[in-house]
Backbone as CSV, one residue per row, in Angstrom:
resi,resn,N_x,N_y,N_z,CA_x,CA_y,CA_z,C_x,C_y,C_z
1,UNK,47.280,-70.028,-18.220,46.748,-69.393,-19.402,45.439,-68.682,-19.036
2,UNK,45.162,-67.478,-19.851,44.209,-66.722,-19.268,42.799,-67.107,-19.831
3,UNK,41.832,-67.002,-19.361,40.739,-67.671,-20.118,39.961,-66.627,-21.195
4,UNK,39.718,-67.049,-22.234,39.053,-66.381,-22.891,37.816,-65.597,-22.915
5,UNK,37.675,-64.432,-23.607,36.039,-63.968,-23.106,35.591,-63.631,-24.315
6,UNK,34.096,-64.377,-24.322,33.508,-64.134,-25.756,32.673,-62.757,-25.673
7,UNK,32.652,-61.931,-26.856,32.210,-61.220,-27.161,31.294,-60.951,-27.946
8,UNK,30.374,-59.798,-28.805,30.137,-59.675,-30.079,30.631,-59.132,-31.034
9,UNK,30.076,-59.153,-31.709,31.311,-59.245,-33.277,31.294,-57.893,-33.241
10,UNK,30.553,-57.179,-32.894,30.476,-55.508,-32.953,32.371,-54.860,-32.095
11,UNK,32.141,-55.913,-30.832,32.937,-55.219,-29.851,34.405,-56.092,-30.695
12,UNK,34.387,-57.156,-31.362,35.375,-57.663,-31.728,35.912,-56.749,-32.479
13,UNK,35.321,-56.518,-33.340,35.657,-54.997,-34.323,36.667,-54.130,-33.866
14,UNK,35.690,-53.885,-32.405,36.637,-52.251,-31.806,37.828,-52.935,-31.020
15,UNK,37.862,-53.906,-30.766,39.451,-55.031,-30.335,40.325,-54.492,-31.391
16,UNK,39.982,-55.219,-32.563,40.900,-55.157,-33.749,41.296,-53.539,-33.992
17,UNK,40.416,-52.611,-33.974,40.879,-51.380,-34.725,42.253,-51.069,-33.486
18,UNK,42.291,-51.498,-32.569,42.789,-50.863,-30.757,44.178,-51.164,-31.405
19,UNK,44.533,-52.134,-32.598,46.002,-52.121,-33.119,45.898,-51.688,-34.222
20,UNK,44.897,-51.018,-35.059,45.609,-51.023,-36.271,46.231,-49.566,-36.521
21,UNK,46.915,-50.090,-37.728,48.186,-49.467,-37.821,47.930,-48.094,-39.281
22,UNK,48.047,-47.194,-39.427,47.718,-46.321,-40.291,49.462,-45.578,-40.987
23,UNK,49.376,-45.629,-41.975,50.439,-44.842,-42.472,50.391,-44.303,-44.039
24,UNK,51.020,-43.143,-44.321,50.866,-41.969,-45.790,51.940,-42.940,-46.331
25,UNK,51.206,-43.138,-47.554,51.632,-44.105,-48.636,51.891,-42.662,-49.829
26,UNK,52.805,-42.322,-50.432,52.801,-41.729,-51.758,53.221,-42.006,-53.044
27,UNK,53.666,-43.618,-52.834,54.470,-43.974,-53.802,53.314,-43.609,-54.879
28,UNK,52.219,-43.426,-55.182,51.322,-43.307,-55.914,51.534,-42.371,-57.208
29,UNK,52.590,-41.656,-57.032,53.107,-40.123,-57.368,52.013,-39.007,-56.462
30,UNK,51.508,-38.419,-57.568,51.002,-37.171,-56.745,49.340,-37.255,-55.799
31,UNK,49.251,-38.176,-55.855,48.036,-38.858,-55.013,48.235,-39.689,-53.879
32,UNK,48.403,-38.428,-52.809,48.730,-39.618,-51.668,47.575,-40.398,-50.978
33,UNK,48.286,-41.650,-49.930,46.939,-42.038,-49.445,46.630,-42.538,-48.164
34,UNK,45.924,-43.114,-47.483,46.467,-43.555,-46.425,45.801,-45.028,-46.445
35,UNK,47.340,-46.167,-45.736,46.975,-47.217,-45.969,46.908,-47.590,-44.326
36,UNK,46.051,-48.420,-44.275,45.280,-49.126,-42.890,45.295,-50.066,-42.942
37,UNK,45.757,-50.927,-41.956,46.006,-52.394,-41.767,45.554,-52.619,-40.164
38,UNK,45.118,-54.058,-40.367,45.147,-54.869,-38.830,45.661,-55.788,-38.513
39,UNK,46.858,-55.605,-38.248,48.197,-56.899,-38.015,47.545,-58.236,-37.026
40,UNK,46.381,-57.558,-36.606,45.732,-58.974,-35.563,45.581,-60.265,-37.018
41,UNK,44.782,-59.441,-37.319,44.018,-60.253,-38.968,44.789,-59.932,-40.205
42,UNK,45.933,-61.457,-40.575,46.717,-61.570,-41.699,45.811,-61.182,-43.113
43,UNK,46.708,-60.066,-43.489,45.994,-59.583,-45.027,44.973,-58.972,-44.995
44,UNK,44.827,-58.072,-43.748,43.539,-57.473,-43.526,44.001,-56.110,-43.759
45,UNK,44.013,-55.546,-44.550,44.365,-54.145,-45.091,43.457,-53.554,-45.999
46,UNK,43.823,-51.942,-46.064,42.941,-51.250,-47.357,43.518,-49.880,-47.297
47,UNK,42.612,-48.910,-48.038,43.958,-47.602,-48.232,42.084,-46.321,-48.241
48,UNK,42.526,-45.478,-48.151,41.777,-44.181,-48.344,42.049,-43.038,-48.422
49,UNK,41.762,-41.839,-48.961,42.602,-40.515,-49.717,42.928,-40.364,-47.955
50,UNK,42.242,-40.187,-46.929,42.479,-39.571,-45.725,42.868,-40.576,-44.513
51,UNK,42.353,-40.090,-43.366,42.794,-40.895,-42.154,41.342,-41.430,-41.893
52,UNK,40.449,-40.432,-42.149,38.781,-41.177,-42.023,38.488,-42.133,-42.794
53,UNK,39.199,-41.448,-44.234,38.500,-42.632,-45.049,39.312,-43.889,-44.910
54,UNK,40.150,-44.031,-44.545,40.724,-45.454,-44.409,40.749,-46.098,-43.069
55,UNK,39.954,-45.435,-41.576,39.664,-46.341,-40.846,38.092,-47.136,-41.442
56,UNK,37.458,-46.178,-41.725,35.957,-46.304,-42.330,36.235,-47.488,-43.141
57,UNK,36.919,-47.166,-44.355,37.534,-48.643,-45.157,38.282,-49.789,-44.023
58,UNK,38.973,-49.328,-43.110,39.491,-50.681,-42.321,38.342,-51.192,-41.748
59,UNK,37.340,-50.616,-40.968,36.408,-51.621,-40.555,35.844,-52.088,-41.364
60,UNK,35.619,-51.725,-42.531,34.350,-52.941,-43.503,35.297,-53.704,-43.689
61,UNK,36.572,-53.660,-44.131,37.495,-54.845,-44.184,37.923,-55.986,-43.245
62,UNK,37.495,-55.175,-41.748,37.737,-56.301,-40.690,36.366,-56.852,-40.805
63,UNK,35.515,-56.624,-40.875,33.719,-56.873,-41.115,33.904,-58.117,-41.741
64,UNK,34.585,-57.787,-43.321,34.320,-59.120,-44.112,35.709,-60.136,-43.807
65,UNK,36.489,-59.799,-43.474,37.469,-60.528,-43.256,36.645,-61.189,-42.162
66,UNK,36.192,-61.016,-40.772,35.520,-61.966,-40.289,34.181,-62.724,-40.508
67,UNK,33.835,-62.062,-41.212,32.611,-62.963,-41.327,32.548,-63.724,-42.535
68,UNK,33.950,-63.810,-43.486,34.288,-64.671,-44.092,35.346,-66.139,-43.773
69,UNK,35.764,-65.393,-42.597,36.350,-66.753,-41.813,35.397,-67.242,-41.230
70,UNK,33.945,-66.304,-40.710,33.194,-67.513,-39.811,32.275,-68.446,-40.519
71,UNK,31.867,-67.472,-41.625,31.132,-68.597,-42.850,32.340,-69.841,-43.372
72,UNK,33.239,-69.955,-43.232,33.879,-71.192,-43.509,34.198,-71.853,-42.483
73,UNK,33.859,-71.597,-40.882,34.073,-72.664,-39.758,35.152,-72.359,-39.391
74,UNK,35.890,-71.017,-39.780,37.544,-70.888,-39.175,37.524,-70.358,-37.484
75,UNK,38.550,-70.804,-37.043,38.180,-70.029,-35.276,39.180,-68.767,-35.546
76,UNK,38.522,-67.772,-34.831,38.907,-65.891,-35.219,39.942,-65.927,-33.730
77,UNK,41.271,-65.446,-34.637,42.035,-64.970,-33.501,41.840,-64.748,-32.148
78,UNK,42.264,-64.797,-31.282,42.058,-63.845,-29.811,42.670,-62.757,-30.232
79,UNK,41.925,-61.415,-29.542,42.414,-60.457,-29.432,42.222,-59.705,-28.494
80,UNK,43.404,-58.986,-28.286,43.648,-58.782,-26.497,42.766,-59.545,-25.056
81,UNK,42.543,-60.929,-25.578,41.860,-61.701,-24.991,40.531,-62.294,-25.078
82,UNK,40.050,-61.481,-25.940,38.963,-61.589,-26.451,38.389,-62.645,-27.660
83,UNK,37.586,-62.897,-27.767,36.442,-64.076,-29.083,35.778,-63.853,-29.525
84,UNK,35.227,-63.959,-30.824,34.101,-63.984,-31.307,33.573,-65.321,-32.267
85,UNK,32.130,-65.322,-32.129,31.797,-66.549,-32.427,30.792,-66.853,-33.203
């Protein structure tokens, strides 16, 4: 097993965005949008009229998604080998 390498939460960030996943949502009717997710981090999603605005929205969402698991003592995924702590 490979050993882990801790990081900061900054660089954990740019781990997570390295998968996420972007796609044009229109079920909206005539307002399309784009929804952004990070399959590393379950339920870590959000949406924005564009492709900027919804990475911009995915990182504050990975932001609080982790630093709401670390305020409760949860241990944060590895990602692509990586930790944060």
């Amino acid at each position: 097993m490979a050993k882990m390498k801790y990081i900061s939460f900054r660089k954990y960030v740019q781990q997570v965005l390295k998968s996420a996943v972007y796609e044009m949502d229109n079920s909206l009717g005539q307002i399309p949008c784009v929804v952004a997710e990070a399959p590393d981090l379950p339920g870590c999603f959000t949406q924005g009229e564009n492709l900027k605005e919804a990475r911009e929205n995915l990182i504050d969402a990975i932001e609080l998604w982790v630093t709401a698991g670390l305020r409760e003592s949860e241990e944060m995924p590895a990602i692509n080998g990586y930790m944060t702590s």
